[in-house]
C-alpha positions as CSV (number, residue, x, y, z in Angstrom):
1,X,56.3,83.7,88.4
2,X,54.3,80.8,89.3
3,X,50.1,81.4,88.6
4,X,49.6,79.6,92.0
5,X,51.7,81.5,93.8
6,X,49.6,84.5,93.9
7,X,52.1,87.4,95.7
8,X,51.5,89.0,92.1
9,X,48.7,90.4,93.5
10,X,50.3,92.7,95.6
11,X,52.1,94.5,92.3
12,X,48.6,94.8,91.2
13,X,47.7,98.2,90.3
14,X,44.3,97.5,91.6
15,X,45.7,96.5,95.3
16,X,44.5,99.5,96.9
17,X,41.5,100.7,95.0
18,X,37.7,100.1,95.4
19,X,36.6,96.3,94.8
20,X,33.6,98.6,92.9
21,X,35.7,99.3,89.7
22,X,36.0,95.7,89.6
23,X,32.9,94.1,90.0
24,X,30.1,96.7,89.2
25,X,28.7,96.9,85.8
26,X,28.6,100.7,85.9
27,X,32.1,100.9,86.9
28,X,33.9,98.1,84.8
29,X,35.2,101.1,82.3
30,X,37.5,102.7,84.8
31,X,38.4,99.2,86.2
32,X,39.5,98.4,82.8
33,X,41.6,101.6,82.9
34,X,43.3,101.0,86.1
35,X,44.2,97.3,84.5
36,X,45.8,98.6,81.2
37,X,48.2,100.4,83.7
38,X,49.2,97.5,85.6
39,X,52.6,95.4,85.7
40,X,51.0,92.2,86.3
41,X,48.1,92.7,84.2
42,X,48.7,89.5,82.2
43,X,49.7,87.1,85.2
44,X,46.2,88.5,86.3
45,X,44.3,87.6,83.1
46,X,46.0,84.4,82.9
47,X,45.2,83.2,86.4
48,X,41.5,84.3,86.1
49,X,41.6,82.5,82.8
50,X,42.8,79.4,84.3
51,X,41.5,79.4,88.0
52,X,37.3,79.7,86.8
53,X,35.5,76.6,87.3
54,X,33.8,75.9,83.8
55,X,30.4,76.0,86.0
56,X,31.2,78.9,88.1
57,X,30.0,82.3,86.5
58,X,32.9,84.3,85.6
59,X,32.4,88.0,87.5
60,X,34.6,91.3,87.3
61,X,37.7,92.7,85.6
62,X,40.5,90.7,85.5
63,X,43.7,91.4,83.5
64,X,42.3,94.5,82.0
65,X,39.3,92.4,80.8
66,X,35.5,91.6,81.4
67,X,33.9,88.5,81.9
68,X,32.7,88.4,78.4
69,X,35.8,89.1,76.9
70,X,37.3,86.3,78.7
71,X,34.8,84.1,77.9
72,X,35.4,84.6,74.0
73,X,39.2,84.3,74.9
74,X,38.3,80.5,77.0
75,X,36.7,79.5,73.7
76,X,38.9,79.8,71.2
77,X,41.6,78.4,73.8
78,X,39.6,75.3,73.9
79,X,38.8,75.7,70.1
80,X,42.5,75.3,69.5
81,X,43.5,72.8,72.0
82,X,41.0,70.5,70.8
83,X,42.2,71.1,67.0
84,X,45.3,70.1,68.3
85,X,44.2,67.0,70.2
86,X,42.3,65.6,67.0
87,X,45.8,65.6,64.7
88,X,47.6,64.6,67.4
């Protein structure tokens, strides 16, 4: 399944529920919840991993993760990819 090609959305659990869960702090918990559930929940955390503008602020649950989460994750993906680049 291509990232770009986002018709994985509509197997998203979260397709029909409140954006709410998603995006408010307060709510992130059961948004979480309704991710671990999901059948594209890693297409999801993938694309939001790889479609956030460096600059842009990263908001909501994605992939049955929060923006902090994903942040850590971004890190140690560069962390290694530059390791890589420097014995290359």
């Amino acid at each position: 399944m291509e990232l770009s090609d986002n018709k994985w959305m509509d197997d998203a659990a979260c397709k029909d529920s409140s954006m709410d869960v998603f995006f408010n702090h307060l709510l992130m918990d059961l948004g979480v919840a309704i991710c671990m559930e999901c059948r594209v929940k890693q297409t999801c955390l993938d694309w939001r991993l790889d479609t956030v503008d460096p600059w842009e602020r990263d908001y909501g649950v994605w992939g049955a993760t929060k923006p902090a989460e994903r942040n850590i994750m971004r890190l140690k993906r560069d962390e290694k990819s530059n390791g890589k680049k420097k014995k290359g």
